[in-house]
C-alpha positions in Angstrom: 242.0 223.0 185.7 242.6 220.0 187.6 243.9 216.9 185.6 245.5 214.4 188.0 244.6 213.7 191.6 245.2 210.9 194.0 242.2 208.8 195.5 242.3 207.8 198.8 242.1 204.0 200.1 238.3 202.6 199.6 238.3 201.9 203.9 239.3 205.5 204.7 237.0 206.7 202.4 233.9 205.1 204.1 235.3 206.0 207.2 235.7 209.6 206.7 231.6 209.8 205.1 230.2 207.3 207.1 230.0 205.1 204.1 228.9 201.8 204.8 228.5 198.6 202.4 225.5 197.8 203.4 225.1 196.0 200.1 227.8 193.5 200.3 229.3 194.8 197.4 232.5 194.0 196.4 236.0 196.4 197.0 235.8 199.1 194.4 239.6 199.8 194.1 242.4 198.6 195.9 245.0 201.0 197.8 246.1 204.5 196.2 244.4 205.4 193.3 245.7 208.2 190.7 242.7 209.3 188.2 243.5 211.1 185.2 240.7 212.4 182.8 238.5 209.9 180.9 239.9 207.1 183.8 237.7 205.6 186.1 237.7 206.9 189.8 235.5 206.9 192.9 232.7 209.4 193.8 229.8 210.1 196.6 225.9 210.9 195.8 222.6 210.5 197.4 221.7 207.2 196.9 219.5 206.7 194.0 217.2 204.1 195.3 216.8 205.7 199.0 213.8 207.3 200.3 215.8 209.5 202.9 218.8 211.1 202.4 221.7 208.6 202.5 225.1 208.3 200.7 226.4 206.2 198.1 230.0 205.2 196.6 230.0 204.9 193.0 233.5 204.4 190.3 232.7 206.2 187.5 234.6 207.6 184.0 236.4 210.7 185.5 234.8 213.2 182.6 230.9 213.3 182.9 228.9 211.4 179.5 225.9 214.2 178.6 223.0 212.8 177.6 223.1 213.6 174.1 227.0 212.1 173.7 226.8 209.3 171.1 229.6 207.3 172.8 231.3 207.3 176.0 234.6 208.2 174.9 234.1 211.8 174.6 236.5 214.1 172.0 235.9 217.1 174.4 237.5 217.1 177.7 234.5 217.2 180.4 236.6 216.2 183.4 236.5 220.0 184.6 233.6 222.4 184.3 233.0 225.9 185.0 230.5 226.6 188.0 230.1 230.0 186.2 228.8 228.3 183.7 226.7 225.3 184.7 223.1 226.9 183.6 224.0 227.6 180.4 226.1 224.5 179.2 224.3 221.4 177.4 226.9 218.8 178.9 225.8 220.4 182.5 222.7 222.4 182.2 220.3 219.7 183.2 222.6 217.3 185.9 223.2 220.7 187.8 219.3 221.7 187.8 218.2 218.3 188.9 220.6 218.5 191.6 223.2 215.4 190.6 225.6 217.0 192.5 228.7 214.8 194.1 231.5 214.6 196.2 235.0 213.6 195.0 237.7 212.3 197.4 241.3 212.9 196.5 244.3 212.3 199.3 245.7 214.8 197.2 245.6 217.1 193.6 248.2 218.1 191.6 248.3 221.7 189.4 251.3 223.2 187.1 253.2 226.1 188.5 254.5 228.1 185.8 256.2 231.0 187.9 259.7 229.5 186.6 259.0 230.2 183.4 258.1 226.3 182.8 255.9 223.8 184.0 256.7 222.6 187.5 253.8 220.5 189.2 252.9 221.0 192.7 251.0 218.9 195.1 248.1 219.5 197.0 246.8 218.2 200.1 244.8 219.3 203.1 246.9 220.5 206.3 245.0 218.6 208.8 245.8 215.1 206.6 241.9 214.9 206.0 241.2 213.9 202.4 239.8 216.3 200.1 236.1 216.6 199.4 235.7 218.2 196.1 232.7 219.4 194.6 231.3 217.9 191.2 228.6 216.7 189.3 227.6 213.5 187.8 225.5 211.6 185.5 224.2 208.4 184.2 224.3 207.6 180.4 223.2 204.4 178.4 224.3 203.2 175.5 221.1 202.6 173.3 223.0 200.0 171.3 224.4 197.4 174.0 222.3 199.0 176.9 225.2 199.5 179.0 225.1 201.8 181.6 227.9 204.0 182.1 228.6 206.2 185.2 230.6 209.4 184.8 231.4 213.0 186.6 233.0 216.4 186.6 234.8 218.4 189.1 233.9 221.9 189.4 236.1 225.1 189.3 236.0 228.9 190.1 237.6 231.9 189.4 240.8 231.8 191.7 242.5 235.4 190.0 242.3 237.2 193.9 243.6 233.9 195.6 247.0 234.2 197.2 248.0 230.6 196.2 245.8 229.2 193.4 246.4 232.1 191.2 249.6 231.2 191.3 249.2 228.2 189.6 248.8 227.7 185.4 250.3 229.4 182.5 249.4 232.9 182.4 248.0 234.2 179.4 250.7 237.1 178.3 247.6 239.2 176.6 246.0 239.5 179.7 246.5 241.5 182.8 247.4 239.9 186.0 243.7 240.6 187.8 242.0 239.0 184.2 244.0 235.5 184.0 240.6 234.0 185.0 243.4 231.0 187.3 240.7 228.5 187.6 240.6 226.2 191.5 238.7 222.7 192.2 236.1 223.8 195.2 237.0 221.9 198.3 234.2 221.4 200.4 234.3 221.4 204.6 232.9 218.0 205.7 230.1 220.3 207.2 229.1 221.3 204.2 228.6 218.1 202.9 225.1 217.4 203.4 224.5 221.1 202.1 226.1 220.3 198.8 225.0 216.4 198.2 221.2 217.5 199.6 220.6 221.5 199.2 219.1 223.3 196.6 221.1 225.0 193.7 220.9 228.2 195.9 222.4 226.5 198.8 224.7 224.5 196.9 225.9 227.5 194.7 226.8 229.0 198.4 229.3 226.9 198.9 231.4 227.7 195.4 234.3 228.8 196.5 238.0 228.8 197.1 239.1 228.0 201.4 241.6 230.4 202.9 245.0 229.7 202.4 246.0 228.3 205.8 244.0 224.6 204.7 246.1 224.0 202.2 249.5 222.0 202.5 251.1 222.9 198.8 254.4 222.7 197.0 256.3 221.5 194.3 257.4 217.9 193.9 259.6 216.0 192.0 258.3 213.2 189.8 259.9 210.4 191.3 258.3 211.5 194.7 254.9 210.7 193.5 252.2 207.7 194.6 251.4 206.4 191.3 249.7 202.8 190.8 
């Protein structure tokens, strides 16, 4: 599970999806941006309003707001969810079948390594400096009292268990056998998958769940002080 990243800059993000701010809206975030969970942070969908298909940037909470919450600040942690389990979860169930699906950029993720015998976290970013495109979902939730409208997603995971480097990554659970941790990865997407996963159908989109070969990745253990945090 994935519970810090870094977001890229707002101009190399509409660069890289052909973003543009048509709108005249204002900057989103300035610089570097690290998320944690329940933190606001940037995300792509098909724009709401549009007739076609066409892209939008939105900054929502980073832990999606089901419909049924009675608050935004959530006591369960939804900033990861399960792609095994997306049909049969209430927080998910119904953003997944009416497609709400969205892109994450990150410049980079971090995960704990716990092959040491205690937590050492590693960074990850994509070998050919591209940012990350992760999959997740999101939704829209008012607040019947105030009538505030609060923007919010999830990133989605997979099994990693037979991956050479995700399942190295997490605390193993000593009751389990090594081929039954259930490692959990974030699903990076290839930018030409994008219109597959922001546009398909759940069949299509459910295609694409899964962890890249290990030559993408650019991975390894850094010390705190080495980190971009703003």
């Amino acid at each position: 599970m994935c519970n810090r990243y870094v977001s890229p800059k707002e101009a190399d993000v509409e660069r890289y999806w052909g973003l543009t701010a048509r709108d005249q809206r204002p900057k989103l975030w300035e610089g570097l941006l690290t998320v944690f969970p329940r933190a606001p942070g940037p995300f792509i969908r098909r724009r709401r309003d549009a007739a076609g298909y066409e892209r939008e940037l939105v900054v929502g909470q980073w832990g999606l707001i089901p419909w049924f919450a009675k608050e935004p600040n959530l006591k369960s942690p939804t900033n990861n969810a399960r792609s095994e389990e997306l049909e049969q979860k209430a927080s998910y169930k119904d953003p997944w079948k009416r497609g709400q699906r969205c892109i994450i950029p990150a410049a980079s993720f971090d995960e704990p390594n716990w092959e040491s015998g205690k937590n050492v976290w590693w960074t990850f970013r994509r070998a050919d400096s591209a940012p990350w495109g992760l999959a997740g979902l999101w939704n829209t939730w008012t607040d019947k009292a105030s009538g505030e409208v609060h923007e919010s997603y999830t990133m989605l995971t997979v099994n990693a268990d037979a991956h050479p480097l995700m399942s190295r990554m997490h605390k193993p659970d000593p009751k389990l056998p090594p081929h039954d941790q259930d490692k959990r990865s974030v699903i990076p997407l290839e930018a030409g998958d994008f219109v597959q996963w922001l546009e398909g159908t759940v069949e299509q989109a459910r295609a694409l769940m899964r962890v890249p070969d290990l030559d993408i990745f650019d991975a390894g253990p850094v010390e705190p002080d080495q980190r971009t945090l703003v």
